[in-house]
VEXDREN-2710 file (C-alpha; in Angstrom, 1 decimal):
% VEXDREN-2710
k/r/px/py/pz
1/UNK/-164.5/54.6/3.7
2/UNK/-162.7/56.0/1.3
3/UNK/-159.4/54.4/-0.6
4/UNK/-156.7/56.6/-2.2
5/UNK/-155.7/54.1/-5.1
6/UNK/-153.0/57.0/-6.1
7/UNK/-155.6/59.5/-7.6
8/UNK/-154.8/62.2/-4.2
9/UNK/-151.9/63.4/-3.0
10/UNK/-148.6/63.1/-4.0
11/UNK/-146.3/60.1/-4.5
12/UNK/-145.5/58.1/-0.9
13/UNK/-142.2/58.8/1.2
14/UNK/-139.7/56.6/-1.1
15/UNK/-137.0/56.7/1.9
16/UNK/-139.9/55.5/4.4
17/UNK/-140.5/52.8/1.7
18/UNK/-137.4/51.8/1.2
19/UNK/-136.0/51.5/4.6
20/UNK/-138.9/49.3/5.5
21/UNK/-138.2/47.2/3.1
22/UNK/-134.7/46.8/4.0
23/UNK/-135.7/46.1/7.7
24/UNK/-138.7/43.7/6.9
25/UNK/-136.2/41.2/4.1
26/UNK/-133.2/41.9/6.7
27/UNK/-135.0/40.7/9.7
28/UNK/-136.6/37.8/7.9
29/UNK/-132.6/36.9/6.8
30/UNK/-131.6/37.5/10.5
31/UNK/-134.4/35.2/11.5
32/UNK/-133.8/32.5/9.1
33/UNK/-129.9/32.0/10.3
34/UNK/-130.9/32.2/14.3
35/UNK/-133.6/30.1/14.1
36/UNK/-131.8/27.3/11.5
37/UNK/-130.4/25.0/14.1
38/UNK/-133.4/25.2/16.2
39/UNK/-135.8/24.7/13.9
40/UNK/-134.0/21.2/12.9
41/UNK/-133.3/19.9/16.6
42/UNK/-136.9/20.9/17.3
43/UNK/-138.9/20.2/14.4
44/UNK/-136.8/18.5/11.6
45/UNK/-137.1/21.5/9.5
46/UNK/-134.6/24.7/9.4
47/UNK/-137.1/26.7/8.1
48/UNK/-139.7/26.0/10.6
49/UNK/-139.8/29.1/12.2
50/UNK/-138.9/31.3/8.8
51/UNK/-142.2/30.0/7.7
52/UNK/-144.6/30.9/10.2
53/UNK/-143.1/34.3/10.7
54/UNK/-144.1/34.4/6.5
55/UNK/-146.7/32.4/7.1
56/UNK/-148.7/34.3/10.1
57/UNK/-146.8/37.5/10.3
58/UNK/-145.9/38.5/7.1
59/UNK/-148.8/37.5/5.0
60/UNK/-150.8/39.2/7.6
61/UNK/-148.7/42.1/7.7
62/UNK/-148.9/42.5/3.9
63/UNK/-152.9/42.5/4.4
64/UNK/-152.5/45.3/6.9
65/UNK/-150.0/47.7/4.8
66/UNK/-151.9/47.5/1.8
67/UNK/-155.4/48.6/3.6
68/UNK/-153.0/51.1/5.4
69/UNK/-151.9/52.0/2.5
70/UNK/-154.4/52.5/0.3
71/UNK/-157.1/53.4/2.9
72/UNK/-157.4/57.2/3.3
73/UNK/-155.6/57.8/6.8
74/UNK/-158.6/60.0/8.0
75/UNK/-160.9/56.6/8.2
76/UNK/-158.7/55.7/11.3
77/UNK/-160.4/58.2/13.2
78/UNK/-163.9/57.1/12.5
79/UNK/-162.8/53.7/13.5
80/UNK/-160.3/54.5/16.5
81/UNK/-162.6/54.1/19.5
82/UNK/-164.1/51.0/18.2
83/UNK/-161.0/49.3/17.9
84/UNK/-159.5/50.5/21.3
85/UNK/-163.1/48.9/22.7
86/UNK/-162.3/46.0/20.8
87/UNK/-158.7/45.8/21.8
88/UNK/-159.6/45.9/25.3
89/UNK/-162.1/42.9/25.5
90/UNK/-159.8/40.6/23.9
91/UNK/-157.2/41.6/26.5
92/UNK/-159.6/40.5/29.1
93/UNK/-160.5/37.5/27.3
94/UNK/-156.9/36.4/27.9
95/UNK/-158.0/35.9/31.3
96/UNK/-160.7/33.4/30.1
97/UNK/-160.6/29.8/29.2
98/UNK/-160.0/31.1/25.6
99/UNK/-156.1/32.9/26.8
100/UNK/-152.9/30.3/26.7
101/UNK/-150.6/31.1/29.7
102/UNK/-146.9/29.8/28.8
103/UNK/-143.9/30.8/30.6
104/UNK/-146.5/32.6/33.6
105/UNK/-147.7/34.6/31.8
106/UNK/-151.2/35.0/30.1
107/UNK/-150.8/36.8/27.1
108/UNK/-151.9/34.6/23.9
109/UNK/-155.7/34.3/22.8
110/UNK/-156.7/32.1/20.5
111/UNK/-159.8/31.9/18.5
112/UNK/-160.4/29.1/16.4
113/UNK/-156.9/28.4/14.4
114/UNK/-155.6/32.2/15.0
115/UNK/-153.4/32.4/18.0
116/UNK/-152.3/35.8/18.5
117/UNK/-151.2/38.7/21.6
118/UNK/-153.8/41.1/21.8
119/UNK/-151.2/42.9/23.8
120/UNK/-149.7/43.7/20.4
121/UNK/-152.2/45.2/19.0
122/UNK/-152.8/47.9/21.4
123/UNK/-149.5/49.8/19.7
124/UNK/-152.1/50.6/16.9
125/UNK/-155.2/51.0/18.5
126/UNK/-154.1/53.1/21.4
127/UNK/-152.0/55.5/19.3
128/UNK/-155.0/55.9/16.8
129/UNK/-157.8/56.3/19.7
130/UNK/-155.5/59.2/21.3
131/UNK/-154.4/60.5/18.1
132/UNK/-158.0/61.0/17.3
133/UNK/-159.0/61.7/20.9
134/UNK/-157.1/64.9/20.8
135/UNK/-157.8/66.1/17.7
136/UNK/-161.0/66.1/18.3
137/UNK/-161.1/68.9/21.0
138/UNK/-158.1/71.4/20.9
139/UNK/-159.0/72.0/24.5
140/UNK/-158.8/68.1/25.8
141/UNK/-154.8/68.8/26.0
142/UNK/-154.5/71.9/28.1
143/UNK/-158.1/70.9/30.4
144/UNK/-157.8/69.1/33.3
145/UNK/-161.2/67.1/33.7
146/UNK/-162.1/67.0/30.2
147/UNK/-158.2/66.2/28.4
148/UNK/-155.9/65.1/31.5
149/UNK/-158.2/63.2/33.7
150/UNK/-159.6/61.1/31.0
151/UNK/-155.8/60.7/29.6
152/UNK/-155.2/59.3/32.8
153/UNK/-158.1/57.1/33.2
154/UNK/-157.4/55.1/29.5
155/UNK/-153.6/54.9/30.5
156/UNK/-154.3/53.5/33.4
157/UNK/-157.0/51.0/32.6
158/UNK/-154.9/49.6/30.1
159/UNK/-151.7/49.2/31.8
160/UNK/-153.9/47.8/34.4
161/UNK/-154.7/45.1/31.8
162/UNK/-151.4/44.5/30.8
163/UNK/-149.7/44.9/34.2
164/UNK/-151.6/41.3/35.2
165/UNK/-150.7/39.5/32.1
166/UNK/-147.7/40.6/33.0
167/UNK/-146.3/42.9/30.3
168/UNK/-144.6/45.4/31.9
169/UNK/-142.1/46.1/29.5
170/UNK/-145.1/46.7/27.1
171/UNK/-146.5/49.0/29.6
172/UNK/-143.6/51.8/29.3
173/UNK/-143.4/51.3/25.2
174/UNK/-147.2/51.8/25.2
175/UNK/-147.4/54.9/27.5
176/UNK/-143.9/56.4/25.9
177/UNK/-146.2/56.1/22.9
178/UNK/-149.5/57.7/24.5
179/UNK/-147.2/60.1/26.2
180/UNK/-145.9/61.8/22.8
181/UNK/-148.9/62.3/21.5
182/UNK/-150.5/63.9/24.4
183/UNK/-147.1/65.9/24.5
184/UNK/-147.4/67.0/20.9
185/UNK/-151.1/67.6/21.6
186/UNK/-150.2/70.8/23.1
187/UNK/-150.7/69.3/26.9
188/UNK/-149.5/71.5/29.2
189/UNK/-145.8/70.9/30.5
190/UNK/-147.2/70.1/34.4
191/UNK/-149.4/67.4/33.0
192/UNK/-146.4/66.0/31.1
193/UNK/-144.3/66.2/34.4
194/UNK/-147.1/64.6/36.4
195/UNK/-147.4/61.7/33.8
196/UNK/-143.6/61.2/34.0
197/UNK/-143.9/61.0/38.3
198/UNK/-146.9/59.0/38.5
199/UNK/-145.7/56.4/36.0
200/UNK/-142.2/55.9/37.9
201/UNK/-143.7/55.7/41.1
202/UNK/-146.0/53.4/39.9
203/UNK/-143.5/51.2/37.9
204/UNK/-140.9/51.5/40.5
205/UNK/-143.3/50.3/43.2
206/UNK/-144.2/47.2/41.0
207/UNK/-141.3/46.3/40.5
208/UNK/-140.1/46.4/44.2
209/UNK/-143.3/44.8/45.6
210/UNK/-143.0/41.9/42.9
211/UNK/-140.3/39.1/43.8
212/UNK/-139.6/38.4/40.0
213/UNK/-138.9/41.8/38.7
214/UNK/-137.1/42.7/41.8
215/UNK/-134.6/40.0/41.2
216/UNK/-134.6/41.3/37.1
217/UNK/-133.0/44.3/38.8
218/UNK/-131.1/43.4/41.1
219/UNK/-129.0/41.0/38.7
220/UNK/-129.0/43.8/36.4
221/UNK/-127.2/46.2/38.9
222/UNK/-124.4/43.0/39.9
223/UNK/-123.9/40.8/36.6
224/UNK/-121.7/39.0/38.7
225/UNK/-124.1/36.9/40.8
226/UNK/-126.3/34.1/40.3
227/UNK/-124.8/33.6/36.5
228/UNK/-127.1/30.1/35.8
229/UNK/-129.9/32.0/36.6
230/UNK/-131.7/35.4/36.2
231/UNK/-128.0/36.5/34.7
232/UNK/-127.5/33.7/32.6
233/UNK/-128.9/35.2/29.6
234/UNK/-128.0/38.7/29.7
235/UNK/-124.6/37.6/30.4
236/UNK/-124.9/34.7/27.4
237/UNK/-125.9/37.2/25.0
238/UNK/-123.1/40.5/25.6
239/UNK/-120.6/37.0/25.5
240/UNK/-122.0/36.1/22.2
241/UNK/-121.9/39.8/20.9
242/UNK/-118.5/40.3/22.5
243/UNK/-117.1/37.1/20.2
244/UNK/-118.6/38.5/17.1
245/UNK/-115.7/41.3/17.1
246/UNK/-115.8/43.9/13.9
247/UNK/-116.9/41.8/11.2
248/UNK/-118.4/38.4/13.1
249/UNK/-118.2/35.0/12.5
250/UNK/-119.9/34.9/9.6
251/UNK/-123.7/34.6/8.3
252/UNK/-124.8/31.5/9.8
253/UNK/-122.2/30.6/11.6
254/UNK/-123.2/31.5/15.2
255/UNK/-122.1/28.9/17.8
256/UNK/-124.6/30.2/20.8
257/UNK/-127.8/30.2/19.1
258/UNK/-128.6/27.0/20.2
259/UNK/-126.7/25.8/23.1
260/UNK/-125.8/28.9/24.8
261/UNK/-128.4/31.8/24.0
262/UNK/-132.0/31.8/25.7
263/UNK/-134.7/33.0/23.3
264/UNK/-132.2/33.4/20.9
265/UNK/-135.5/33.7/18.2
266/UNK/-137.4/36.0/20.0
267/UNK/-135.8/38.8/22.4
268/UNK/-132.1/37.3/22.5
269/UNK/-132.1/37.6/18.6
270/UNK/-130.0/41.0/18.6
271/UNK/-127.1/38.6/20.1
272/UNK/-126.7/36.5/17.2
273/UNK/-126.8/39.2/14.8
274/UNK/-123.5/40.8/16.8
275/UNK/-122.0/37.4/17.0
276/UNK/-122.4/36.9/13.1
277/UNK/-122.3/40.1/11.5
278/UNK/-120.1/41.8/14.2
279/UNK/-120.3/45.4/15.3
280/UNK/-120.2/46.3/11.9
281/UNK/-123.7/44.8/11.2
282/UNK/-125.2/45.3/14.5
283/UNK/-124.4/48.7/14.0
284/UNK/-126.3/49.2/10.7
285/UNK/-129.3/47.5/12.0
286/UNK/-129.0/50.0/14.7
287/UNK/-128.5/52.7/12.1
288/UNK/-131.2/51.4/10.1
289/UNK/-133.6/51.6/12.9
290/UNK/-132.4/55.3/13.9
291/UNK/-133.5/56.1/10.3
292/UNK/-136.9/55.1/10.2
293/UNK/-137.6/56.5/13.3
294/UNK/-136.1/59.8/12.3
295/UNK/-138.0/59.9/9.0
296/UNK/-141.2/59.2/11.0
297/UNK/-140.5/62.1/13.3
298/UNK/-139.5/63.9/9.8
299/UNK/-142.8/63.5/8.1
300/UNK/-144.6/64.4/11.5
301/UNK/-143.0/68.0/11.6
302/UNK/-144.1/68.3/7.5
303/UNK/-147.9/66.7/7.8
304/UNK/-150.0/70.0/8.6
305/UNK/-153.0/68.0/9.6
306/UNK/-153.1/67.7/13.2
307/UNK/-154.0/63.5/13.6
308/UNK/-151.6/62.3/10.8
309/UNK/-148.5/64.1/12.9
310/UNK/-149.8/62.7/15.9
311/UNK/-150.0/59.0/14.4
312/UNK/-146.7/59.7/13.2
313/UNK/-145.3/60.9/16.4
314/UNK/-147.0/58.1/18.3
315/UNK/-145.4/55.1/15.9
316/UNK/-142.3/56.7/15.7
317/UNK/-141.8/56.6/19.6
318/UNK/-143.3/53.1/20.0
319/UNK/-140.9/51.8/17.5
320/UNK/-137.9/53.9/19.0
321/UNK/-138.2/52.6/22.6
322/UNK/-139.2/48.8/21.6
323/UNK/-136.0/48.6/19.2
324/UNK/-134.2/50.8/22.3
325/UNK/-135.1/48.7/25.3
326/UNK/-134.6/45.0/23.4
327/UNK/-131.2/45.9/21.7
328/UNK/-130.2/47.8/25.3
329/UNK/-131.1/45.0/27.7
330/UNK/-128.8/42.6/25.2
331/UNK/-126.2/44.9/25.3
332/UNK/-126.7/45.5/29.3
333/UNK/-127.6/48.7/29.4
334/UNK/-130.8/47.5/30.7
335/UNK/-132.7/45.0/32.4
336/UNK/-134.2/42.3/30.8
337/UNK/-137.7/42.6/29.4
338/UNK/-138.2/40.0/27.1
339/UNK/-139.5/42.6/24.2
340/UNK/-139.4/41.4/20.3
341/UNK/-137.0/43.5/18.2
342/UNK/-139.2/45.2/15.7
343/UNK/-139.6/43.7/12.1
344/UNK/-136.6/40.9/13.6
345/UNK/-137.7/38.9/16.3
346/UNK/-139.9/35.6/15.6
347/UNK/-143.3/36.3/16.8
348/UNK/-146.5/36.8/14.2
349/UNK/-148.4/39.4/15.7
350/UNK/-146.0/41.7/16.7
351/UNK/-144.4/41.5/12.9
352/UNK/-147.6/42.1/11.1
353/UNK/-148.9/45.3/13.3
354/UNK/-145.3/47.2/12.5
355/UNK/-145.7/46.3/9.0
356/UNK/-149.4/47.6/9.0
357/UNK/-147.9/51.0/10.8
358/UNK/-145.7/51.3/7.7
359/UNK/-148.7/51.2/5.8
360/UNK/-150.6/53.6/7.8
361/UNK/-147.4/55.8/7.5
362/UNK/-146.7/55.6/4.0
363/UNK/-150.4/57.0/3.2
364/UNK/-150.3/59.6/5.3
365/UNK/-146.9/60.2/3.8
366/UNK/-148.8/61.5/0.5
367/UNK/-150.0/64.4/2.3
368/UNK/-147.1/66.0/4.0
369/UNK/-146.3/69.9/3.2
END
């Protein structure tokens, strides 16, 4: 394999760099405050949860950028297939004896002292295998049995996987993902149509013939009923955002996080951030969010090689509709998924792999234009 150590190309995306770096010291900030009082009740320590997301997302993370950074991009695609493969055994291990089911749902592996989601993962692998899938063959986007069908088949196996963890939330970001690459591929615009029909057909009917997600919905659409229960935390969380007003109550100073917001470390985590740093801060971590994903999709249009767009394209969307769907089912305007909030929300493996995309980003960064 071959490493860059600065001696090709040209210098990294600064503005990449530096937004990421804004979002990874922000979030860890964000975390620190929502996670204080919880940490203390919990554990005796404020900082427990601060220093686990350093300790097993951060270092980790750190690990990932720099071999994402210094590793040539165009060693992913040698790699790509063997780390879908591998991805995909460890999400059926999660089935095994060696998967931790918490909350009903089997999603953790551990091996050893490493505890991780495996589910997490598979926004790298799957956006590298298809990236490199399709550059492979110019004809595997516009052929039907030898670019659509297999498409197909590798979608579905995996959200097949993922569906009976359940992760459906993870499901949509992952094929939003798969589906701009295949889209940027060239694909042909019926396939693209098709992919869009087939996946709400087969969401909608999941959701309808599973009691749990049925009732997600239906307290969604009326806010107003069963407020202890299925509602009580989407309506917790737009309550806590609502008292933050402009400028919030202050860094630290959030009076829900604890005995009012579900999750308010993980998925809730947007809420105390409104109720602290108002609309004023929400609103430039949602601006800081819209840039990254922009300058992704920036450097895309500028990288002439064919795979580094399409990793590009691929992270930028899985980034877009994660941040999208967490910060909109606070906010109802969606139901509630239980996603992480990129770079923000507590949770190890889900920190370190968007920190390793940044990497990956950064290097192919040095050969746009």
């Amino acid at each position: 394999m071959a490493f860059d150590f600065g001696k090709k190309g040209h210098a990294p995306d600064s503005f990449l760099f530096a937004i990421t770096v804004i979002l990874i010291l922000g979030g860890l900030a964000i975390l620190a405050s929502a996670s204080s009082d919880l940490g203390r009740i919990k554990f005796n320590d404020s900082y427990y949860y601060l220093k686990h997301q350093l300790l097993y997302g951060l270092s980790i993370g750190v690990i990932g950028f720099l071999i994402g950074y210094f590793l040539n991009y165009q060693n992913w695609k040698k790699v790509a297939i063997a780390l879908l493969a591998i991805n995909l055994v460890l999400l059926i291990l999660v089935f095994t004896p060696l998967g931790i089911t918490s909350g009903g749902s089997s999603r953790w592996l551990t091996l050893g002292p490493i505890r991780f989601q495996p589910s997490e993962l598979l926004k790298l692998s799957f956006i590298l295998y298809l990236s490199a899938w399709l550059t492979g063959r110019a004809a595997r986007a516009t052929n039907f049995w030898n670019g659509y069908f297999p498409f197909l088949i590798i979608c579905g196996v995996t959200a097949g996987l993922l569906v009976f963890q359940p992760a459906t939330s993870t499901v949509v970001i992952l094929l939003a993902g798969g589906g701009a690459v295949y889209f940027l591929s060239g694909a042909k615009l019926r396939y693209i149509v098709a992919t869009a029909l087939i996946c709400v057909v087969s969401i909608g009917s999941l959701v309808i013939l599973t009691p749990y997600r049925f009732k997600r919905i239906l307290g969604f659409l009326d806010k107003s009923q069963n407020t202890q229960g299925i509602n009580f935390q989407a309506n917790q969380a737009q309550i806590a955002i609502g008292s933050g007003g402009i400028f919030g109550m202050g860094y630290g100073k959030s009076t829900a996080k604890v005995s009012y917001l579900p999750a308010a470390v993980d998925d809730s985590i947007f809420a105390v951030v409104g109720q602290e740093l108002g609309f004023v801060g929400a609103g430039f971590l949602v601006m800081l969010f819209c840039l990254l994903v922009f300058r992704l999709f920036y450097l895309a249009k500028k990288t002439r090689d064919k795979f580094g767009k399409l990793v590009l394209a691929g992270f930028a969307t899985i980034i877009a509709f994660q941040s999208f769907v967490n910060m909109g089912a606070i906010s109802g305007l969606l139901p509630l998924t239980g996603v992480p909030l990129p770079f923000v929300s507590y949770g190890g493996t889900a920190f370190a792999i968007f920190v390793t995309m940044t990497g990956i980003s950064l290097n192919i960064s040095k050969y746009t234009g």
